[in-house]
NUDORO-963806 format. One record per residue (C-alpha): y, z, x; residue number from 1; residue in three letters. Coordinates in nm, 4 decimals. Each point is the difference from the previous one (the first is absolute). Example, Ala and Ser with C-alpha at 12.3 -4.5 7.8 and 13.67 -1.06 7.14 Angstrom:
! residues 2
+----------+----------+----------+-----+------+
|       c2 |       c3 |       c1 | pos | code |
+----------+----------+----------+-----+------+
|  -0.4500 |   0.7800 |   1.2300 |   1 |  ALA |
|   0.3440 |  -0.0660 |   0.1370 |   2 |  SER |
+----------+----------+----------+-----+------+
! end
This chain:
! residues 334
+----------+----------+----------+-----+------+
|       c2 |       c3 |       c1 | pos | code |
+----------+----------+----------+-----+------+
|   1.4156 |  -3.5574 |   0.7484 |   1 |  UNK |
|  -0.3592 |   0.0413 |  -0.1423 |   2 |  UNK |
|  -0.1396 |   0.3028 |   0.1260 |   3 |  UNK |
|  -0.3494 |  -0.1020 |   0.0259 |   4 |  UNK |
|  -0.1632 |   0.3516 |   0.0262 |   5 |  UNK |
|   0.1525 |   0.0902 |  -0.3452 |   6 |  UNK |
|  -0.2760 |  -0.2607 |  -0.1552 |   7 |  UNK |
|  -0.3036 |   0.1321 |  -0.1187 |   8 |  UNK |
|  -0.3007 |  -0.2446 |   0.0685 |   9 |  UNK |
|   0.0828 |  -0.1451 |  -0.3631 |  10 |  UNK |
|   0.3320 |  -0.0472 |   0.0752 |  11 |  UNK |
|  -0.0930 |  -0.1301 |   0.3222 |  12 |  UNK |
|  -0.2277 |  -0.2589 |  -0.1440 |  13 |  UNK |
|   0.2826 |  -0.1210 |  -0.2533 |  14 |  UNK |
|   0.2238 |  -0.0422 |   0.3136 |  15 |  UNK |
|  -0.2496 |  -0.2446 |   0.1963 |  16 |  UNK |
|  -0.1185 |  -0.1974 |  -0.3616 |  17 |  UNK |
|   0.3632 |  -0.0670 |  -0.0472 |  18 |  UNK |
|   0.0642 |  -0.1506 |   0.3327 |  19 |  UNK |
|  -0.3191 |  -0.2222 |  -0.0673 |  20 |  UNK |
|  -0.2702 |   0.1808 |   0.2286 |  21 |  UNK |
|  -0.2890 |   0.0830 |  -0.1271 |  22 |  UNK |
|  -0.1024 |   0.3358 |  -0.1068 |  23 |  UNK |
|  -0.2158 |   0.0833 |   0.2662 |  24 |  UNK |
|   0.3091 |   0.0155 |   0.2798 |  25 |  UNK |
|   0.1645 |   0.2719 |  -0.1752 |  26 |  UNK |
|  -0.2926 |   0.2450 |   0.0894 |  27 |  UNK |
|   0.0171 |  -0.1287 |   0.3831 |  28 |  UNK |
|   0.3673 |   0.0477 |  -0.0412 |  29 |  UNK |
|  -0.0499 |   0.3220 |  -0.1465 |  30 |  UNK |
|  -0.2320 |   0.1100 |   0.3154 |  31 |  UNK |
|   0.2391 |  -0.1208 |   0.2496 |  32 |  UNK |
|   0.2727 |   0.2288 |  -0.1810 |  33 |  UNK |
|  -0.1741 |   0.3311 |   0.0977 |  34 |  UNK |
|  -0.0931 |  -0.1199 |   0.3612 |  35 |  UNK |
|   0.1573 |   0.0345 |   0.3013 |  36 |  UNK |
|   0.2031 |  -0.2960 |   0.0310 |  37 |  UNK |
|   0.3707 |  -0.0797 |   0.1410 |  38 |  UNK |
|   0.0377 |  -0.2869 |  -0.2540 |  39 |  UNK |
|  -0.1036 |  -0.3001 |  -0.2300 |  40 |  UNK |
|  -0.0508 |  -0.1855 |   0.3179 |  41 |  UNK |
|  -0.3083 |   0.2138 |   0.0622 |  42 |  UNK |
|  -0.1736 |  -0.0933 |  -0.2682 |  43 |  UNK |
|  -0.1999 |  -0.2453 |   0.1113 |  44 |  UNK |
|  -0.2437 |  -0.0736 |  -0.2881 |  45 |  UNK |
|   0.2836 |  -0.0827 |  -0.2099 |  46 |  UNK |
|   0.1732 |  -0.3619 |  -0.0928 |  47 |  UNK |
|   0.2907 |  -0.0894 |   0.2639 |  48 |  UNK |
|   0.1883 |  -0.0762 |  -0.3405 |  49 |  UNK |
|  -0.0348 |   0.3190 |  -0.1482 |  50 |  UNK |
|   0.0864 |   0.2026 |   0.3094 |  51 |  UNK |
|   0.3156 |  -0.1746 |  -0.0028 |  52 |  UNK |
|   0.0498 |   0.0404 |  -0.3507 |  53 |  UNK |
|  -0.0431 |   0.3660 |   0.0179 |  54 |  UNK |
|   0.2000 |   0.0272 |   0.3025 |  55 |  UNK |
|   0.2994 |  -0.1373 |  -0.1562 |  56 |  UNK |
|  -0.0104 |   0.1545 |  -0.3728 |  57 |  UNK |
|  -0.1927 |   0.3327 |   0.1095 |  58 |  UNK |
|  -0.0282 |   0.3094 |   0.1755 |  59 |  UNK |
|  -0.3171 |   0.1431 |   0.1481 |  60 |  UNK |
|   0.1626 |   0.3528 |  -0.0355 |  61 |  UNK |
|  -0.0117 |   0.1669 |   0.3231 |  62 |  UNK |
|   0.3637 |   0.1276 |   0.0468 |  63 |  UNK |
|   0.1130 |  -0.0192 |   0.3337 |  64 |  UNK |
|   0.0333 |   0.2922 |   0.2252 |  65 |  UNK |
|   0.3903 |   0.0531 |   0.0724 |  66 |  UNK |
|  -0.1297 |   0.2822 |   0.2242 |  67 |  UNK |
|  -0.3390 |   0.1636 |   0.1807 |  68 |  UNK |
|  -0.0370 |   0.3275 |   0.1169 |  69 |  UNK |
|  -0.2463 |   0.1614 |   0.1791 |  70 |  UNK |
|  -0.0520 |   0.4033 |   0.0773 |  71 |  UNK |
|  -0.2116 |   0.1669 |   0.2638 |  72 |  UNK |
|  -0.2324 |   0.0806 |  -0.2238 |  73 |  UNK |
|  -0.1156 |  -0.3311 |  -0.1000 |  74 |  UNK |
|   0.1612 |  -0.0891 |  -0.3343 |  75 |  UNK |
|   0.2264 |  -0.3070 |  -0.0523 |  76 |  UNK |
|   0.3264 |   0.0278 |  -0.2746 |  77 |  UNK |
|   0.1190 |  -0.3638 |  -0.0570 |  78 |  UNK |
|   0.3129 |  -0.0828 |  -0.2562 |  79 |  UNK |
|  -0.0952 |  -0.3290 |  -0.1784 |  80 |  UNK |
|   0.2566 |  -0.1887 |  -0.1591 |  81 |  UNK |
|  -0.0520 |  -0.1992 |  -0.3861 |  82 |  UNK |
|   0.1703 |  -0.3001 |  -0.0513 |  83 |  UNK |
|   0.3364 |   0.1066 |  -0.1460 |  84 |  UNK |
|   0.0919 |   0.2567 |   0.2614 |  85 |  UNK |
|  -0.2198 |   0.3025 |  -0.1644 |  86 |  UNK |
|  -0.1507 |   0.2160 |   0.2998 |  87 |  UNK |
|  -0.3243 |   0.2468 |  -0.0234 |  88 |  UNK |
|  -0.1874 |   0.1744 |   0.2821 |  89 |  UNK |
|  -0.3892 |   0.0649 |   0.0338 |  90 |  UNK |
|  -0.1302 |   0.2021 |   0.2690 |  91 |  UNK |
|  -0.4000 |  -0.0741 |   0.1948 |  92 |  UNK |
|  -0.1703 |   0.3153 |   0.0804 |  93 |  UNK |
|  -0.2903 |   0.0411 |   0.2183 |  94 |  UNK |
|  -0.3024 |   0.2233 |  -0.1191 |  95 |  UNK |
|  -0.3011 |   0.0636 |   0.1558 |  96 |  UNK |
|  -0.1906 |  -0.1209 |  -0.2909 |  97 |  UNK |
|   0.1924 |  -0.2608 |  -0.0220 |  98 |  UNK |
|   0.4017 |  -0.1739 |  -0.0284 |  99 |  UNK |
|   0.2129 |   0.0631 |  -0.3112 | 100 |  UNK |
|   0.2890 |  -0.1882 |  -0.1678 | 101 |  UNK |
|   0.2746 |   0.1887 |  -0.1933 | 102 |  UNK |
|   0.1560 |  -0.2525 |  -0.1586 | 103 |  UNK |
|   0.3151 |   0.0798 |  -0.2239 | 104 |  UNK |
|   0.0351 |  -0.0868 |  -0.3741 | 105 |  UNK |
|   0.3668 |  -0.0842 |  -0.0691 | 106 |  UNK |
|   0.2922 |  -0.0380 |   0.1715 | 107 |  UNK |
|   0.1986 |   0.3224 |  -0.0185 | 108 |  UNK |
|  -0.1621 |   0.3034 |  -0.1989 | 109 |  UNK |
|   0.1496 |   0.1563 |  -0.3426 | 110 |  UNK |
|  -0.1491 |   0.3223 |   0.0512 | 111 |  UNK |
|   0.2201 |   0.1919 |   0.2299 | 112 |  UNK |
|  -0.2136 |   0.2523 |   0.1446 | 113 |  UNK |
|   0.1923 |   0.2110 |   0.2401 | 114 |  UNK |
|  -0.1935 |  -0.0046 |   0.2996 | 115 |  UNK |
|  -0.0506 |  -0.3791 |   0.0173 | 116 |  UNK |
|   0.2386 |  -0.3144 |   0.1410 | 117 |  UNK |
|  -0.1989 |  -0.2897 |  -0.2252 | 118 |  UNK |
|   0.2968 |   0.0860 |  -0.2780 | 119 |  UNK |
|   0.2991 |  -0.0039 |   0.2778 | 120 |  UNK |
|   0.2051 |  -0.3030 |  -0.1296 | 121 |  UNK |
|  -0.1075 |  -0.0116 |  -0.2897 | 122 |  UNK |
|  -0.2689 |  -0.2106 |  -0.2127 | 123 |  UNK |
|  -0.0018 |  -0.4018 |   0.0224 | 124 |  UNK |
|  -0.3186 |  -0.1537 |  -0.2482 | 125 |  UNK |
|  -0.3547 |   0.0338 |  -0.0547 | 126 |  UNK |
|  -0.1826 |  -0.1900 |   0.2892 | 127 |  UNK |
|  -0.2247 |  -0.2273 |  -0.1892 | 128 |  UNK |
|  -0.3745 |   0.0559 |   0.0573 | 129 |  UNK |
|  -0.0605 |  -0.3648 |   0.2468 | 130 |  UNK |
|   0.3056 |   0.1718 |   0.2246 | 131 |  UNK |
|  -0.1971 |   0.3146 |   0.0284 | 132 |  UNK |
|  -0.3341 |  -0.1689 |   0.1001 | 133 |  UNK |
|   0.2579 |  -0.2045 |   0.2428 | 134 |  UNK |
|   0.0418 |   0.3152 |   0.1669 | 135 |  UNK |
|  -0.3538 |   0.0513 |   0.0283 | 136 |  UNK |
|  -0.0675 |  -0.3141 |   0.1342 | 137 |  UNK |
|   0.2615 |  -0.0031 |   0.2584 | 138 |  UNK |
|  -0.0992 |   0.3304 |   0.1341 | 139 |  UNK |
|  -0.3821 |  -0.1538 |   0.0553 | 140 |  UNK |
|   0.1797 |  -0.2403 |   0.1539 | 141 |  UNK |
|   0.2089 |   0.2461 |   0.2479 | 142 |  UNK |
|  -0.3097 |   0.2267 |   0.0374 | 143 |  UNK |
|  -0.2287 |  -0.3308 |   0.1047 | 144 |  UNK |
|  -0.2900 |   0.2186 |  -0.1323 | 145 |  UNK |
|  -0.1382 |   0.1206 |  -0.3559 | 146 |  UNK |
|   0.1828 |   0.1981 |  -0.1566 | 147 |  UNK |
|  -0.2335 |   0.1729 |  -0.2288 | 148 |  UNK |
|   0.2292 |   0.2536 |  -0.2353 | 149 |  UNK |
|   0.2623 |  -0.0176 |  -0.1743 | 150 |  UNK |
|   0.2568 |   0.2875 |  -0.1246 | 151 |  UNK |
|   0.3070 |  -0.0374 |  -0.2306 | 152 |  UNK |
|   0.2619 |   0.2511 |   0.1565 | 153 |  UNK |
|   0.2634 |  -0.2003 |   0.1591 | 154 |  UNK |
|   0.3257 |  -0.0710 |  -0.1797 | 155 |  UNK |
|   0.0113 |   0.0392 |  -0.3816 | 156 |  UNK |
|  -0.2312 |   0.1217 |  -0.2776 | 157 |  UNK |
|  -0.3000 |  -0.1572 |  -0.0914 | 158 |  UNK |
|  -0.0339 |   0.1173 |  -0.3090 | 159 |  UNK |
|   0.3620 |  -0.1211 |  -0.1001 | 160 |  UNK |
|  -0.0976 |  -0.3641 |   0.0996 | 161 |  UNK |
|  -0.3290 |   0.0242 |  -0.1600 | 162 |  UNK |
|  -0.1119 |  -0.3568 |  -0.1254 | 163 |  UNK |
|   0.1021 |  -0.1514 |   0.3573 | 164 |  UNK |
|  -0.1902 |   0.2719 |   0.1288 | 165 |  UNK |
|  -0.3134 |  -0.0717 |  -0.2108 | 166 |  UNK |
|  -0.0021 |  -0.3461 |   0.0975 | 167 |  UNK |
|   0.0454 |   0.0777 |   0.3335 | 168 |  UNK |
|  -0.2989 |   0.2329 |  -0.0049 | 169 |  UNK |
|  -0.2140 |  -0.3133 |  -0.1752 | 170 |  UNK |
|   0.0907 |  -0.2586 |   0.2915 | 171 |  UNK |
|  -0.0849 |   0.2973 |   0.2799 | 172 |  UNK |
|  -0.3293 |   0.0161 |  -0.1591 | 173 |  UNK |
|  -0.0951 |  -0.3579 |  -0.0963 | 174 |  UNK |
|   0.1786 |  -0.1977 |   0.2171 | 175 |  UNK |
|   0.0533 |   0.2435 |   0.3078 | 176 |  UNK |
|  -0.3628 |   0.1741 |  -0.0609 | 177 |  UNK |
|   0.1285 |   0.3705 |   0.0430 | 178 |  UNK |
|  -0.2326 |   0.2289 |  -0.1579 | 179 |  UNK |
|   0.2594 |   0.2121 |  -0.2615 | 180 |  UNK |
|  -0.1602 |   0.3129 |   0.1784 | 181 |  UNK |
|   0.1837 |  -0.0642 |   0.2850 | 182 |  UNK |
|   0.3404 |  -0.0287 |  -0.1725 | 183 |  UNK |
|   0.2178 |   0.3027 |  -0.0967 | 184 |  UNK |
|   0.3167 |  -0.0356 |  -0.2511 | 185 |  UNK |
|   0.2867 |   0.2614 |   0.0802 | 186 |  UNK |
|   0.2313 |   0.1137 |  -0.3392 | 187 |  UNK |
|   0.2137 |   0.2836 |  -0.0237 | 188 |  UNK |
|  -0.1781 |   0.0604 |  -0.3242 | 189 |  UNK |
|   0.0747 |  -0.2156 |  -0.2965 | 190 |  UNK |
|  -0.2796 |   0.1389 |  -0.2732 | 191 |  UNK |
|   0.0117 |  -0.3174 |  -0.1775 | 192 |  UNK |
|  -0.0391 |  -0.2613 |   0.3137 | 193 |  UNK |
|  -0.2658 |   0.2392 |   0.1103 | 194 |  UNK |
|  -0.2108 |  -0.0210 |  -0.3167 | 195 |  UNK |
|   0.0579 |  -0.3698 |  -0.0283 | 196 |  UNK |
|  -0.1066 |  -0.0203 |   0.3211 | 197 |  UNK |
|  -0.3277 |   0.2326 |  -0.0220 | 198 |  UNK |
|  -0.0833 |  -0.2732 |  -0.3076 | 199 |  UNK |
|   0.0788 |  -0.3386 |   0.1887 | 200 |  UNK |
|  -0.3164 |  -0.0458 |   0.1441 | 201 |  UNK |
|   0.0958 |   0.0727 |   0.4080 | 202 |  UNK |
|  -0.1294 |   0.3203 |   0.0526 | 203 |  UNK |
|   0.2182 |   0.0247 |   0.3322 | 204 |  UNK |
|   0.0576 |   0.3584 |   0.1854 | 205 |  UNK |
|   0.3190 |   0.1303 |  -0.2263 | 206 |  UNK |
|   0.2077 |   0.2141 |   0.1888 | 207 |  UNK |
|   0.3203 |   0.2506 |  -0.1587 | 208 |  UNK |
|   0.2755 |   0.1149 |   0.1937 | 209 |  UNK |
|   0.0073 |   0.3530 |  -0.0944 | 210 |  UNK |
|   0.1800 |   0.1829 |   0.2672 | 211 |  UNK |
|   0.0002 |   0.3138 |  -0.1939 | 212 |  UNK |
|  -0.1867 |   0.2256 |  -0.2365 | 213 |  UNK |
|   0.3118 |   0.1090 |  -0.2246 | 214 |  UNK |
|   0.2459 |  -0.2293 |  -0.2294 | 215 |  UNK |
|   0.2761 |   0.1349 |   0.1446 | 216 |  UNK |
|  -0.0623 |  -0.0823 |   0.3756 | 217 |  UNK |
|  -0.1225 |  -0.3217 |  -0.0797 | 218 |  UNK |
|   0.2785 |  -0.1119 |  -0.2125 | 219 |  UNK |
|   0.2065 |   0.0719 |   0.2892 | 220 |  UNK |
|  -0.1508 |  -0.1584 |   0.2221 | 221 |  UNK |
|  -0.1542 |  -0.3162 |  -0.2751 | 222 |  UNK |
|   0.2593 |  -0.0896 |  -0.2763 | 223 |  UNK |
|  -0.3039 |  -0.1221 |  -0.1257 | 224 |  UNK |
|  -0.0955 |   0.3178 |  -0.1062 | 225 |  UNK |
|   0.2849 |   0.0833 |  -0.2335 | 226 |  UNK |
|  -0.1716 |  -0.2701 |  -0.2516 | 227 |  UNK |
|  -0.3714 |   0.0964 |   0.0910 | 228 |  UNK |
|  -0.1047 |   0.3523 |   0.0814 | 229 |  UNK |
|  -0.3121 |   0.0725 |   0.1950 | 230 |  UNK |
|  -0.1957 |   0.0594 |  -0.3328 | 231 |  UNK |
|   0.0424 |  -0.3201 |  -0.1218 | 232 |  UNK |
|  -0.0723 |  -0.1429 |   0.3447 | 233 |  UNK |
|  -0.2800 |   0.1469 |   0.1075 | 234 |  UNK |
|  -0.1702 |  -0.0828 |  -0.3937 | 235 |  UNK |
|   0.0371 |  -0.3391 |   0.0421 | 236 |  UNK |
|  -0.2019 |   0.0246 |   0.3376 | 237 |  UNK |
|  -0.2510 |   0.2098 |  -0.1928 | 238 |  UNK |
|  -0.0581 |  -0.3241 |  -0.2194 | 239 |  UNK |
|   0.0024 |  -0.2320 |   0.3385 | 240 |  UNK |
|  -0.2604 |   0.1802 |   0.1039 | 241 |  UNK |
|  -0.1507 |   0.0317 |  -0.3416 | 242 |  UNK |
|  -0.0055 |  -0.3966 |  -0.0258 | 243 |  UNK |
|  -0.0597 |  -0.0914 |   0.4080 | 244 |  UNK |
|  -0.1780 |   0.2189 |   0.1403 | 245 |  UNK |
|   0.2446 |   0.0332 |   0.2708 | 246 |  UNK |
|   0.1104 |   0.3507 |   0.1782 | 247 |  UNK |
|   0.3656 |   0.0018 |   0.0158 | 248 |  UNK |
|   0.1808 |   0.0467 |   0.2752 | 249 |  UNK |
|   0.3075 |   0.1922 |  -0.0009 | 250 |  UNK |
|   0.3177 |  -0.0425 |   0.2561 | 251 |  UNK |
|   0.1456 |   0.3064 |   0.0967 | 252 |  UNK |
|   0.2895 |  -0.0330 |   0.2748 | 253 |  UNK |
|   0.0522 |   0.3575 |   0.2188 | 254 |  UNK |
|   0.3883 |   0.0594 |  -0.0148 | 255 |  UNK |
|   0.1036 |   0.3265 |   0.1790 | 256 |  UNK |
|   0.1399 |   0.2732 |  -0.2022 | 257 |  UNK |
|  -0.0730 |  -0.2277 |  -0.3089 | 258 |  UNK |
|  -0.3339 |  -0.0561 |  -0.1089 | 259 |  UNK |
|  -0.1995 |   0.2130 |   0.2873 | 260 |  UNK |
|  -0.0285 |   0.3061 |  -0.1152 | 261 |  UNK |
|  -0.3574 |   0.2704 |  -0.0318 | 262 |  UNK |
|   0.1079 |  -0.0057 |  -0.4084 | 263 |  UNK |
|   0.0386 |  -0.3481 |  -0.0395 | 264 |  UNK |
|  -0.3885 |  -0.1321 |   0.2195 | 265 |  UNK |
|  -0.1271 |   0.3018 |  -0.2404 | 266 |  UNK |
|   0.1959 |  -0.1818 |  -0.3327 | 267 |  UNK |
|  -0.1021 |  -0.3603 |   0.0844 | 268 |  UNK |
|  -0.3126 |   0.1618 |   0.0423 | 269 |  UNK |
|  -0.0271 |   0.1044 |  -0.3287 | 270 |  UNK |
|   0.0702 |  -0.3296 |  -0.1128 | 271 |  UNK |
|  -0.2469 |  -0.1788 |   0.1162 | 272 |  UNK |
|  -0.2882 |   0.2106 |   0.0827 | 273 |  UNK |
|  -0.3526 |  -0.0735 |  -0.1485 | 274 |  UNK |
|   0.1655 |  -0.3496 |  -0.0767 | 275 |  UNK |
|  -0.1285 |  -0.4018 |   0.1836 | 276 |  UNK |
|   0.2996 |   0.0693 |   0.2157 | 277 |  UNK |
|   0.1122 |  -0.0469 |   0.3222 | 278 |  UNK |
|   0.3216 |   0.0784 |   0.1872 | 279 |  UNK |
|   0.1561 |  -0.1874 |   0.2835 | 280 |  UNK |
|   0.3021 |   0.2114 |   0.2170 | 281 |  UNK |
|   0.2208 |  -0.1908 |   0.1528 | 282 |  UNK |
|   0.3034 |   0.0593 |   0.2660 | 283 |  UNK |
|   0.3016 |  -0.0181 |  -0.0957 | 284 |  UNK |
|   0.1816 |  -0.2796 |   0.1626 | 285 |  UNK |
|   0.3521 |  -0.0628 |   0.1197 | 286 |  UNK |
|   0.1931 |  -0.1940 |  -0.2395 | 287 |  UNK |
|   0.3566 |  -0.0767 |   0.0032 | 288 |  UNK |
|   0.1971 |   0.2391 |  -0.2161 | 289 |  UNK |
|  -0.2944 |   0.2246 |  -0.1080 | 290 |  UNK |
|   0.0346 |   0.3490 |   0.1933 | 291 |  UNK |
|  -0.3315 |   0.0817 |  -0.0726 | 292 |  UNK |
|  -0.1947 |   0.1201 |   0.3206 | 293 |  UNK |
|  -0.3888 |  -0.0622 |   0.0423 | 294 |  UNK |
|  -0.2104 |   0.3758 |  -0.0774 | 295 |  UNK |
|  -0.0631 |   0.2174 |   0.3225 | 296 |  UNK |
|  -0.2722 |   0.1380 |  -0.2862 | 297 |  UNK |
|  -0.2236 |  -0.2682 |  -0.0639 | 298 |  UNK |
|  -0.3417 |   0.1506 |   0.1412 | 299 |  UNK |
|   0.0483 |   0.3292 |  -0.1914 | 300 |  UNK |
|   0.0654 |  -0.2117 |  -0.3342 | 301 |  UNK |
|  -0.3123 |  -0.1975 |   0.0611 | 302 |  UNK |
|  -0.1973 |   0.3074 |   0.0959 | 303 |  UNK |
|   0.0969 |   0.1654 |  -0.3486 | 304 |  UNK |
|  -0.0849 |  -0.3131 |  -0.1983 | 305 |  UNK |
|  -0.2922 |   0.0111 |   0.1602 | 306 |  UNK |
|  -0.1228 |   0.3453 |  -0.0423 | 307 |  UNK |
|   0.1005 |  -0.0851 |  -0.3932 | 308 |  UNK |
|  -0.3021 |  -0.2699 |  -0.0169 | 309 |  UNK |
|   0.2198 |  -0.2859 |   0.0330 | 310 |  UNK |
|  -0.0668 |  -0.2980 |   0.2239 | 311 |  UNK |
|   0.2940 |  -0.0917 |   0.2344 | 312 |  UNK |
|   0.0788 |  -0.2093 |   0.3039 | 313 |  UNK |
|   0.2950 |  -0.0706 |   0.2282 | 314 |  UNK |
|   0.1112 |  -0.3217 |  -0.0372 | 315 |  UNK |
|   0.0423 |  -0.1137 |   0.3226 | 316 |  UNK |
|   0.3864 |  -0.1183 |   0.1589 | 317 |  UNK |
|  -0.0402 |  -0.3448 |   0.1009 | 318 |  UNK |
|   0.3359 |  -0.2342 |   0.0071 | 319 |  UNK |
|   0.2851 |   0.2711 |   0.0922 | 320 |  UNK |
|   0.0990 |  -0.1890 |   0.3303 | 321 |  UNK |
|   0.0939 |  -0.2710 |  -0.2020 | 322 |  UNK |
|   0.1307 |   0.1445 |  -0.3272 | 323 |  UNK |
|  -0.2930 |  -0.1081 |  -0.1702 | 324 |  UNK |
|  -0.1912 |   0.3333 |  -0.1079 | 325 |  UNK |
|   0.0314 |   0.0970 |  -0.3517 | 326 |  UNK |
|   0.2974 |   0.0107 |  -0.2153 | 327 |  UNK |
|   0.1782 |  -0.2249 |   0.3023 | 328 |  UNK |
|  -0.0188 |  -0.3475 |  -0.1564 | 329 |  UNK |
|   0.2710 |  -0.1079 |  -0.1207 | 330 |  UNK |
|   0.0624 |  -0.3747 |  -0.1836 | 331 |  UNK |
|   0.2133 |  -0.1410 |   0.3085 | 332 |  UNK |
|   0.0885 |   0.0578 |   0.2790 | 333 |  UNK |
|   0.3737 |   0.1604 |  -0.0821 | 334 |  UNK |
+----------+----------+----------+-----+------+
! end
């Protein structure tokens, strides 16, 4: 079935001309596609005929939730199910500035990163970039309020997907209205999806998983890494900055006994000092079959990168009650 949010307005207008409306209802269709909406029953300014046209050969494309959850802390995980069986889970998170969707990118991941569940079970398809703005719609839709921001870090890589994921960014911002400052793209660090990204126009918030400051660690802990050391990484963020404008920001995920140590917060340090950078620490998270334990030295690594000149926060833990913190999502719920 026609997946209606994987039409650009041209495509859109093709659609309507060919069932003999004039052009001028595609762009009222169009609105009523990024609105909050159960249905083609609801919208009203459109033919009877047509709604019952697209009803029967179309899809809106807001998967249904097979599941909600809700934590204590105010964020919502719901499972939404694609036509054909395919299952992907987005989480709502509360701010005080604001509420945030992470929405994921492709069902099942490829990259394998030790300390994450998305690639548990393996890798499915490419979500297709109207299923990822269905994800964004139906969380407005749970939240029953704005939801202002947008980050790319559930299941999959971004960066792996990338044409779905450019067209995905084009309907948030034209059709949904979402400023690309307020959207942040995850990737494990792919140098070439990065660059092509820095040049595609969408100067979003690019954040790498880096999670260490050697090759060595972080090949252990990112396959990823085997193919693209840190060098060739952290240049092609040099040139995203170079063409954006953007600071990067830089994942880095506290594992005791791992990645924690005085020598490694003074060698990531080294790294990026003096640079547009920025680095995120994040717990480390239970995860089924990862014996990794969260760092009981996270204040004294942030102290260090600190006293080095580099700017740092704590991300905070929102989701745990409910398996929905990061590297938790997974593409089902097996």
């Amino acid at each position: 079935m026609l997946n209606l949010l994987d039409l650009g307005p041209d495509q859109l207008t093709e659609c309507v001309r060919s069932l003999g409306y004039p052009d001028y209802r595609a762009g009222q269709l169009r609105k009523w596609l990024y609105s909050d909406i159960r249905g083609f029953g609801d919208m009203t300014d459109l033919p009877s005929a047509l709604r019952e046209h697209l009803e029967a050969e179309a899809w809106r494309g807001v998967p249904e939730a097979a599941r909600e959850q809700k934590d204590a802390d105010g964020s919502v995980k719901a499972l939404w199910a694609y036509p054909g069986g395919d299952k992907a889970e987005s989480v709502l998170m509360r701010y005080k500035h604001g509420v945030s969707a992470c929405l994921s990118t492709q069902v099942g991941c490829k990259m394998g990163c030790a300390f994450c569940a998305s690639a548990r079970g393996g890798f499915v398809r490419d979500l297709t970039g109207g299923e990822i703005m269905g994800q964004y719609l139906g969380m407005r839709l749970l939240a029953g309020e704005r939801v202002g921001r947008v980050v790319l870090m559930g299941t999959g890589e971004p960066l792996d997907n990338f044409d779905n994921v450019l067209f995905f960014l084009k309907s948030l911002r034209d059709g949904a209205g979402i400023s690309m400052r307020h959207v942040s793209v995850s990737t494990c660090g792919l140098p070439d999806g990065i660059i092509r990204l820095a040049r595609s126009g969408f100067p979003v918030t690019l954040s790498v998983s880096l999670h260490a400051p050697d090759d060595l660690t972080r090949s252990g802990l990112m396959p990823v890494g085997k193919r693209h050391p840190i060098s060739e990484v952290l240049a092609a963020c040099g040139e995203y900055f170079r063409v954006t404008g953007r600071r990067v920001s830089y994942e880095y995920i506290l594992i005791d006994g791992v990645n924690d140590g005085g020598s490694q917060a003074r060698a990531l340090a080294r790294l990026l000092r003096g640079g547009p950078a920025h680095v995120n620490l994040i717990t480390c998270n239970p995860v089924d079959g990862a014996a990794f334990a969260p760092s009981a030295r996270a204040d004294t690594f942030k102290k260090l990168l600190e006293r080095e000149g580099v700017t740092v926060t704590a991300r905070r833990r929102l989701g745990l009650g409910i398996d929905a913190a990061c590297g938790q999502l997974r593409r089902s719920d097996i």
